[in-house]
Backbone as a printed PyTorch tensor [residue, N CA C, xyz], in Angstrom:
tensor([[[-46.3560,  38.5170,   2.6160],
         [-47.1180,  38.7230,   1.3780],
         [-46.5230,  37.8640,   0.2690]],

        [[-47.2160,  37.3510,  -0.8030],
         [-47.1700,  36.3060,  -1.5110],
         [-46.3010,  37.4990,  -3.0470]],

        [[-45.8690,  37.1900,  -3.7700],
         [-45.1380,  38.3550,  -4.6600],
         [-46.0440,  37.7930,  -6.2220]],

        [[-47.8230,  37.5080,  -6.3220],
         [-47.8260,  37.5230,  -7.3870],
         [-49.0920,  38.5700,  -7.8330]],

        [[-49.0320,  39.8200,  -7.3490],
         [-49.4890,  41.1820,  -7.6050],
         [-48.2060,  42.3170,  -7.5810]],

        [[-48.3110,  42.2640,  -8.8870],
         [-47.1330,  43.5790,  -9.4900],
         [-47.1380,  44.3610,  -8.5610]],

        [[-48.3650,  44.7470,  -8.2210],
         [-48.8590,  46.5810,  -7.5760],
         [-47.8640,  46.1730,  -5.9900]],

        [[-47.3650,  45.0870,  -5.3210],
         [-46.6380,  45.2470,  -4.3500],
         [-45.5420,  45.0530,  -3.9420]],

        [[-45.1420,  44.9640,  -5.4920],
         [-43.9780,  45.0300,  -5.6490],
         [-43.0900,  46.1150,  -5.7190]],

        [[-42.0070,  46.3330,  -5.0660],
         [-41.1240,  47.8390,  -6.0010],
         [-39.9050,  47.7060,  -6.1160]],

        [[-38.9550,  48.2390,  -7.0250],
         [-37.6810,  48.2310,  -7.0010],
         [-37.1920,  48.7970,  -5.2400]],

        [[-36.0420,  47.8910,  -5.0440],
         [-35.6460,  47.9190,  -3.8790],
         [-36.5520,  46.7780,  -2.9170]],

        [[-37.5210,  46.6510,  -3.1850],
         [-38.1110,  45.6970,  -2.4840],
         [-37.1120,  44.0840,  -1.5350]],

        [[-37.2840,  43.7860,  -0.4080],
         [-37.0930,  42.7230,  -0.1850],
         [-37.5110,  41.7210,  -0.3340]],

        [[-36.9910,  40.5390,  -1.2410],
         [-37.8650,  39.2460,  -1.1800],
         [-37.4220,  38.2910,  -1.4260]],

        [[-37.8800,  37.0320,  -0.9890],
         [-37.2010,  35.5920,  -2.0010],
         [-37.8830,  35.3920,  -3.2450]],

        [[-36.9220,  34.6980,  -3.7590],
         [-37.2830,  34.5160,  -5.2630],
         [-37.0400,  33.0710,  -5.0720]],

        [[-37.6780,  32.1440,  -6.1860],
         [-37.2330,  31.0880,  -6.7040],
         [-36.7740,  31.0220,  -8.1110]],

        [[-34.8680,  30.5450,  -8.1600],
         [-34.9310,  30.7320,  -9.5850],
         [-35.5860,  29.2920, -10.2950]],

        [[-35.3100,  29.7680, -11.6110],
         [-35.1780,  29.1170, -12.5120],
         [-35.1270,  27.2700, -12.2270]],

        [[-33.5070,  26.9210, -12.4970],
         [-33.3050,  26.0480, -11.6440],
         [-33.4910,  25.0610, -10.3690]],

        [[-34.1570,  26.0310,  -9.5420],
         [-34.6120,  25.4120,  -7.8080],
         [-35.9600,  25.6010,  -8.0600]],

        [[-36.5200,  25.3920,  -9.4010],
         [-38.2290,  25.1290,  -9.2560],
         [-38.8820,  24.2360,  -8.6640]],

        [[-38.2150,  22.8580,  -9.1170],
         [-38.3650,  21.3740,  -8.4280],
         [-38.0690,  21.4380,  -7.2410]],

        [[-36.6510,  21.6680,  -6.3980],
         [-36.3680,  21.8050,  -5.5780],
         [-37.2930,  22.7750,  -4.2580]],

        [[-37.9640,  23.4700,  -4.6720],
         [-38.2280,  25.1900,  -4.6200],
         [-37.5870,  25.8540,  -3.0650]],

        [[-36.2740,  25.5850,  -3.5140],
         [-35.2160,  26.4300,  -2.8910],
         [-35.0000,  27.8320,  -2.9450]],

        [[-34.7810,  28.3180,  -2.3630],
         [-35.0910,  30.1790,  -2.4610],
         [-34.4890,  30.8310,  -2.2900]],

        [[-34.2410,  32.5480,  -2.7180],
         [-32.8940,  32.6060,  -2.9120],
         [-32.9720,  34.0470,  -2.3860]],

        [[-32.5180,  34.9080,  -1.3120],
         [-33.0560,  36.4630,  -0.9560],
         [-32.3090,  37.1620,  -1.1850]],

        [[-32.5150,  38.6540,  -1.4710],
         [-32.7520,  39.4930,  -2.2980],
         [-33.3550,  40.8220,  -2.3700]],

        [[-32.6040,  41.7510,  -3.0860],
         [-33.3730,  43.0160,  -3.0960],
         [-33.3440,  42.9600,  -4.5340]],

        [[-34.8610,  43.7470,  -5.4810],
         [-35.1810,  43.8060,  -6.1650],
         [-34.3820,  45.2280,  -6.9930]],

        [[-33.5650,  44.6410,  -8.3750],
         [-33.2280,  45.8910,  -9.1510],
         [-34.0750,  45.9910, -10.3490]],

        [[-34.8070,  45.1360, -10.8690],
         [-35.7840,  45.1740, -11.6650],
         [-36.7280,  44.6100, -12.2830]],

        [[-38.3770,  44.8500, -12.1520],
         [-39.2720,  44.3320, -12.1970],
         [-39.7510,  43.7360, -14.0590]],

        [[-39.4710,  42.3420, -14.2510],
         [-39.6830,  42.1650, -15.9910],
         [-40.6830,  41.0030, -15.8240]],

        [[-41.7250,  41.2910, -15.1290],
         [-42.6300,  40.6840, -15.5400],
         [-44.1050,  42.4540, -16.0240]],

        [[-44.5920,  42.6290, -16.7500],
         [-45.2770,  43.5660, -17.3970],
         [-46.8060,  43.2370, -16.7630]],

        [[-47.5270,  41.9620, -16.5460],
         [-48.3910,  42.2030, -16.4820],
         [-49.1100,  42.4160, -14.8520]],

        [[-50.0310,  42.8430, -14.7840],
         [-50.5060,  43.1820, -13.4360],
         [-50.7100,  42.3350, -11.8900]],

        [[-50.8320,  40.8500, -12.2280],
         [-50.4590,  39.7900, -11.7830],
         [-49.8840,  38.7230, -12.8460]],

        [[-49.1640,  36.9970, -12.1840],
         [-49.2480,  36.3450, -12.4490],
         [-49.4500,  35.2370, -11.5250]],

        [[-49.9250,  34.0520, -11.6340],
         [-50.1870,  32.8810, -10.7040],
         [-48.5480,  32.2020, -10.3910]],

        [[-47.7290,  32.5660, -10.9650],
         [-46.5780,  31.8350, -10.6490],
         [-45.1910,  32.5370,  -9.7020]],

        [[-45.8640,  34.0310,  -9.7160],
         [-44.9760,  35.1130,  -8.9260],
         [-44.4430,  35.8510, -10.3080]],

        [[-44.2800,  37.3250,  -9.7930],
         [-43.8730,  38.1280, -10.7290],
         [-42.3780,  38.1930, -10.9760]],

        [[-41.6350,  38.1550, -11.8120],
         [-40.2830,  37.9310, -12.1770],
         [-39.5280,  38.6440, -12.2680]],

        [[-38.7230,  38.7390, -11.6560],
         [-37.8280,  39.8560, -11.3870],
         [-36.0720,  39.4920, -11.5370]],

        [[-35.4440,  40.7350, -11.2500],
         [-34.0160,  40.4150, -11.3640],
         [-33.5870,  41.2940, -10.3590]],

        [[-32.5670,  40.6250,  -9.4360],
         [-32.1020,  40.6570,  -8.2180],
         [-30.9340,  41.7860,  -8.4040]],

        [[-30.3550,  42.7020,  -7.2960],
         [-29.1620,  43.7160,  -7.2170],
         [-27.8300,  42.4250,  -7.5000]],

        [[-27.7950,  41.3500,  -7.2030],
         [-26.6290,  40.0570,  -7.6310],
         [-27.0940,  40.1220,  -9.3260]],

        [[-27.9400,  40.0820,  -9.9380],
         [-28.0100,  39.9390, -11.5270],
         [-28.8410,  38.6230, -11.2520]],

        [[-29.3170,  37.4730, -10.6310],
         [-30.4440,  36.7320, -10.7010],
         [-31.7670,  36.5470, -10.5340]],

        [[-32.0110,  36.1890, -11.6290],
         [-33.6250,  36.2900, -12.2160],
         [-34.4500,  35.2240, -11.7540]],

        [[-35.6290,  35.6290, -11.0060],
         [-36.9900,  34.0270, -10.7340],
         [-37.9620,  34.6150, -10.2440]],

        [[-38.6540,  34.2140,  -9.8860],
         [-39.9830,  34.7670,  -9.5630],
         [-39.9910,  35.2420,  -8.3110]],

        [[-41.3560,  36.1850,  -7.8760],
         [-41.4900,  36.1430,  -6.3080],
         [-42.4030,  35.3510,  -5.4270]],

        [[-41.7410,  34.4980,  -4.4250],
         [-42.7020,  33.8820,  -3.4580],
         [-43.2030,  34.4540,  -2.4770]],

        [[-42.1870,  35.4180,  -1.9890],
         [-42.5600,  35.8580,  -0.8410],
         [-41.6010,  37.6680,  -0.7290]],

        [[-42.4720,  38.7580,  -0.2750],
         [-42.0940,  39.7900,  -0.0670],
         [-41.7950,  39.8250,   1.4350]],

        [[-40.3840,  40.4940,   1.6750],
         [-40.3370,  39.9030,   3.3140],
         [-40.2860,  41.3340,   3.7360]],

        [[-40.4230,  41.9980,   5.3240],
         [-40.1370,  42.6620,   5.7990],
         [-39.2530,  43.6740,   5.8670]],

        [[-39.3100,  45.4020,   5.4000],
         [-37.7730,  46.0370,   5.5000],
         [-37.1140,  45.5720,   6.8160]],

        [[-35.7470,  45.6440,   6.7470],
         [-35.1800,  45.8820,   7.7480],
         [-34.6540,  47.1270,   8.4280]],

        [[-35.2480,  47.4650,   9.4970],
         [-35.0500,  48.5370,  10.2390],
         [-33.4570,  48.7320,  11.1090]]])
C-alpha cells in the first residue's frame, strides 16, 4: 500500500519513509511510526510522519506486520 491516505495509516504502523534529504536520491528509510504530523486526509506526496528513531519524511510505502 502506497502511504498517501491518512485513514491507513496508524501509530505503530510499519513503513518506509523517504526523508527529507534522499528526495532526489529517493532512498528509503524503515520504520515504525511514533507519530502521524501530516493533518490532512490525504496528500499526493505521502503523509509525514516521525519515526520511533526521531526521523521525519513521508510515506511511500506501508509494509507488512511482522508475525
Amino acid at each position: 500500500m502506497d502511504g498517501k491516505n491518512r485513514a491507513t495509516i496508524k501509530i505503530g504502523s510499519h513503513v518506509n519513509i523517504v526523508l527529507k534529504e534522499d528526495q532526489r536520491s529517493g532512498e528509503l528509510t524503515e520504520g515504525w511510526v511514533k507519530d502521524i504530523l501530516t493533518s490532512s486526509k490525504n496528500h499526493p506526496h505521502g503523509i509525514k510522519v516521525r519515526l520511533e528513531t526521531g526521523e521525519v519524511g513521508r510515506v511511500k510505502e506501508i509494509l507488512p506486520d511482522e508475525d
